[in-house]
C-alpha positions as CSV (number, residue, x, y, z in Angstrom):
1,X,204.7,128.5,-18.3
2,X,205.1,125.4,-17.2
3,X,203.1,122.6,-15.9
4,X,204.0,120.3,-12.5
5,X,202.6,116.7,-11.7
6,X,203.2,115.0,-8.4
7,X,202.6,111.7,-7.2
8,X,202.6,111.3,-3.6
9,X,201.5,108.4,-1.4
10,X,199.0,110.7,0.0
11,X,197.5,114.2,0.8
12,X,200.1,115.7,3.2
13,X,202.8,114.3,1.1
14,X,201.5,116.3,-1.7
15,X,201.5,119.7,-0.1
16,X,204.8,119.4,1.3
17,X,205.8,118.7,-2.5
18,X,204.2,122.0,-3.9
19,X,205.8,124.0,-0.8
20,X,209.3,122.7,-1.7
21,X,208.9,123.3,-5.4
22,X,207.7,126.7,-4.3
23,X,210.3,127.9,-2.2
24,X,212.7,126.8,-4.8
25,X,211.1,128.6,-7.7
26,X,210.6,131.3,-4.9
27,X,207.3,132.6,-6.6
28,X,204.2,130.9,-6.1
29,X,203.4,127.9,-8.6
30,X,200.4,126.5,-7.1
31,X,198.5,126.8,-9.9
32,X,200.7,124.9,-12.0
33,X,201.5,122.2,-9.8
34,X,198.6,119.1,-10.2
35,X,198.0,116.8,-8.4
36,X,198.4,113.6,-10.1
37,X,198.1,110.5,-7.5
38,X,196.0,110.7,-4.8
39,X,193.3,112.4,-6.5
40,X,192.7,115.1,-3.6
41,X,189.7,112.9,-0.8
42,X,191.0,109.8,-2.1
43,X,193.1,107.5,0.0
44,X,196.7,107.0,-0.6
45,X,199.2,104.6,-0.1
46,X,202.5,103.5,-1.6
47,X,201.2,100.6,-3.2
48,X,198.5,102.8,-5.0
49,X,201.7,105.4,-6.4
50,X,203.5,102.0,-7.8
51,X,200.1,101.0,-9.0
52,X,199.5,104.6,-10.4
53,X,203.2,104.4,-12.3
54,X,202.3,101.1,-14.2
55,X,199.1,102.1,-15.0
56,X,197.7,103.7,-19.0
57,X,196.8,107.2,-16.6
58,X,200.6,108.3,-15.9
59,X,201.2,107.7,-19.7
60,X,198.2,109.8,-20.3
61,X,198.7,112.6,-17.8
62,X,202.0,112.8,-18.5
63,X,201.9,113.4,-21.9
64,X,202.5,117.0,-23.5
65,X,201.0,116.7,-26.6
């Protein structure tokens, strides 16, 4: 399968991602959809998700090796 990393600015955001990319796929993906930025009880925020996309992580989680 297949594996799906958002970055949202925050909680909500993220769930309303995975719902999207749900319907679309019209099968449920949930466990295949991570959550990369806000890790889930952490606060959010657009300057963390810029933060996030400069940072060594999104390199790292991002990779498929």
């Amino acid at each position: 399968m297949f594996n799906i990393g958002i970055i949202a600015e925050g909680d909500t955001d993220f769930v309303t991602l995975q719902n999207i990319l749900v319907g679309y796929f019209d099968k449920d993906i949930t466990g295949y959809v991570n959550q990369l930025q806000p890790l889930r009880g952490q606060i959010g925020g657009w300057s963390k998700v810029f933060k996030y996309c400069r940072s060594v992580n999104f390199k790292n989680d991002s990779d498929n090796d």
